[in-house]
N, C-alpha and C positions, 0 to 999 in steps of 0.2 A: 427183648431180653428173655433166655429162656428160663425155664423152670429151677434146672438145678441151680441157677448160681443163686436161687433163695435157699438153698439146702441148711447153710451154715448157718441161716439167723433165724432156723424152725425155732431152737431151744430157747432164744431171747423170747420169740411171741411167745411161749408159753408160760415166761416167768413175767412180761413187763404189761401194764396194761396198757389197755389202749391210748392213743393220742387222740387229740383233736385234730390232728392234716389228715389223716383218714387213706385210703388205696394202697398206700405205701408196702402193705406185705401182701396185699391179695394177688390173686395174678386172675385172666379172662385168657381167653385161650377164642381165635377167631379161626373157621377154614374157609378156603378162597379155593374154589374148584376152577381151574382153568386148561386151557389149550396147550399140548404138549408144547407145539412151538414158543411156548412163554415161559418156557423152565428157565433159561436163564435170568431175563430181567423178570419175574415175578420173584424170582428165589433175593435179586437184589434188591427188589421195592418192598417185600416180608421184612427183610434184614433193617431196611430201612425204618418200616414203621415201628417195629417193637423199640429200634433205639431210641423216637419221636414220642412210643409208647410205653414206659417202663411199666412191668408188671405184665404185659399182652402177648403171648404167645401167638404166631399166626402159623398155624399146620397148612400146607398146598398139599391138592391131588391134583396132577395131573393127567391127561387122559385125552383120548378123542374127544372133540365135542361134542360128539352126537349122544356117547354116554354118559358125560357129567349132566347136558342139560334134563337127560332124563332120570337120572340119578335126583335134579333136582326136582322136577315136576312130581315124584313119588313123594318128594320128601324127607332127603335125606337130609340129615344134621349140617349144614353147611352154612353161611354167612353170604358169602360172593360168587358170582358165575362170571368168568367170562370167555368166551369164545372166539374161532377164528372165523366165525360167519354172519352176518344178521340172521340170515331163515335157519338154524340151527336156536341161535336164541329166541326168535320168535318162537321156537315152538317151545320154549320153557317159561312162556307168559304168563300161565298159570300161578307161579312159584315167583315173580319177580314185584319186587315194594320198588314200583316207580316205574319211570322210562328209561332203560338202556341208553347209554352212552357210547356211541364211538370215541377209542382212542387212539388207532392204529391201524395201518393197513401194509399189505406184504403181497410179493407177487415172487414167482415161482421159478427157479431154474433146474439144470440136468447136473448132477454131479458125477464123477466119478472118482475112485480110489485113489491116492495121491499119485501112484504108480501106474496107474491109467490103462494095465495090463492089454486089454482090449484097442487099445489104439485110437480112442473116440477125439476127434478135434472138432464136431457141432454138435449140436441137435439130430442132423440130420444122420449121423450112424445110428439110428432107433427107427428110421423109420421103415424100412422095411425088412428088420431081421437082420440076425448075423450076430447080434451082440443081447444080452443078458440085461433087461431095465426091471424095473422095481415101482410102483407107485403105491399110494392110500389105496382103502377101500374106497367105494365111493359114497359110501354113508357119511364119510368123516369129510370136511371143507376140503381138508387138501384132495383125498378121492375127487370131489366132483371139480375143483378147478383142473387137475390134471387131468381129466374125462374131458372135456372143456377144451382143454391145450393139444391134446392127442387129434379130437376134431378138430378144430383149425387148423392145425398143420397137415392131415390127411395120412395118419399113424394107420400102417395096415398091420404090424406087428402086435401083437399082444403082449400083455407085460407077465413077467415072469411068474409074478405072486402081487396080492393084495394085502397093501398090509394096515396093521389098524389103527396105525397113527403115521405121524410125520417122519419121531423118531427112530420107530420100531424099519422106516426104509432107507435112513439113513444108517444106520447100524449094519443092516446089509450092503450098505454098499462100501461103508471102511474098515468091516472082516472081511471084505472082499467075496461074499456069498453073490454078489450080481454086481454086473460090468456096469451100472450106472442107474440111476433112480432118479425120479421128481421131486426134490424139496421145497419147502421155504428159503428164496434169498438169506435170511434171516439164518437158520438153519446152517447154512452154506457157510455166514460168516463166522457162525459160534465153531465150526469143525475146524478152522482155519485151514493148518498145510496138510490135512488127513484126507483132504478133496481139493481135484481139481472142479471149476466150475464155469459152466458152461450158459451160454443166454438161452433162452425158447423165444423161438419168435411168436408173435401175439403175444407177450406173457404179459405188455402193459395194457391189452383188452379185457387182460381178465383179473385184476385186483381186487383181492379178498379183503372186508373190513370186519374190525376186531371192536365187539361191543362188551359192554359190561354191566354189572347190573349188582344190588342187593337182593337177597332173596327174603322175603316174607318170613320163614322159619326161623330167620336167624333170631339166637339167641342174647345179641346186643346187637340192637338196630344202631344205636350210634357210632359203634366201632365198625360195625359193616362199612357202610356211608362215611366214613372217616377212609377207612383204605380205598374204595371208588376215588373218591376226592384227591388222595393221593395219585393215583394211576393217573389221575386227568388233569392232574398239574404241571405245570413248566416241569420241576423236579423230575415228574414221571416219565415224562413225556423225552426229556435229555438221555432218560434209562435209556428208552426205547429206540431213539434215534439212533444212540450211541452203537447197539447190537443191530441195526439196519433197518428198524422197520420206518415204515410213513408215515407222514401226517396221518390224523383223519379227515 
């Protein structure tokens, strides 16, 4: 529930005193730094808990992994981490109250523009030139499984630009700035008819898994460890199904 809809009953707390059932006008306010690929089912399991949670606000950043986990190993005000990679979150060990949880996993296809201007009918129009691709950096999860996927296939082309998350290459590819890009399956299905979408071969040798975690900083350990527990429940896990991704 958010903030404002307490707006209207600031003037009662200040005239009534308090009760005995107690929480009822406070609110806690939680953030969950995670992986861009998760913007849409994180945004629904937030939505989820604060209705589970009245009074809790839950703020999402999203971002590369590579910079939330280090955002979190500094230090920053945060609650939750979770990422599209285990060695991304391992290296935010430091920062993390407990052992990481798998809840998901996701493997990678080629999209292009719904209008598909370029003419691309496989994979294999990227591989040696002629056509305009797009992938991650390779800092971030999806950079190195599509570094990954590029080798396997025997990619002599270069990609057009590096970009610093998942979403920021998919955005190029339905302004139509590049003839086609490496996403998340997942990805693929949230853009629905704004891409077409294409398979990679190898893409099930190379399955990215998605860990989770508390972070030590946080400012209510309970309510951290309460939305974890949420992610890694049937409930969660239906979200997550639901937008494509995989078991863990």
């Amino acid at each position: 529930m958010r903030l404002e809809k307490y707006a209207a009953l600031s003037a009662l707390v200040l005239l009534l005193p308090l009760t005995g059932c107690g929480g009822g006008d406070d609110s806690s306010t939680i953030t969950v730094l995670a992986a861009a690929s998760l913007t849409g089912t994180f945004t629904e399991l937030a939505d989820q808990f604060e209705k589970d949670h009245p009074g809790v606000d839950v703020k999402l950043a999203f971002d590369s992994s590579a910079t939330l986990a280090q955002q979190a190993v500094d230090g920053a005000p945060a609650d939750v981490l979770a990422t599209a990679d285990t060695s991304t979150m391992d290296s935010a060990g430091p920062a993390l109250d407990g052992e990481p949880q798998p809840f998901a996993t996701n493997t990678m296809v080629l999209v292009t523009p719904a209008d598909n201007p370029a003419g691309i009918t496989g994979f294999d129009a990227i591989l040696n030139g002629g056509v305009t691709y797009v992938v991650c950096v390779d800092t971030a999860p999806c950079g190195k499984v599509a570094a990954a996927l590029l080798g396997d296939n025997d990619v002599a082309a270069n990609p057009a630009s590096l970009d610093v998350d998942v979403k920021a290459v998919l955005a190029k590819v339905t302004s139509g700035e590049a003839d086609a890009g490496i996403v998340y399956a997942t990805d693929a299905v949230a853009a629905g008819d704004a891409v077409q979408t294409f398979d990679i071969p190898h893409a099930s040798d190379e399955v990215t898994s998605y860990p989770i975690a508390a972070l030590k900083q946080s400012g209510d350990a309970g309510l951290a460890h309460e939305f974890v527990d949420l992610v890694l429940s049937d409930r969660g896990r239906q979200v997550l199904s639901d937008a494509g991704f995989g078991s863990p």
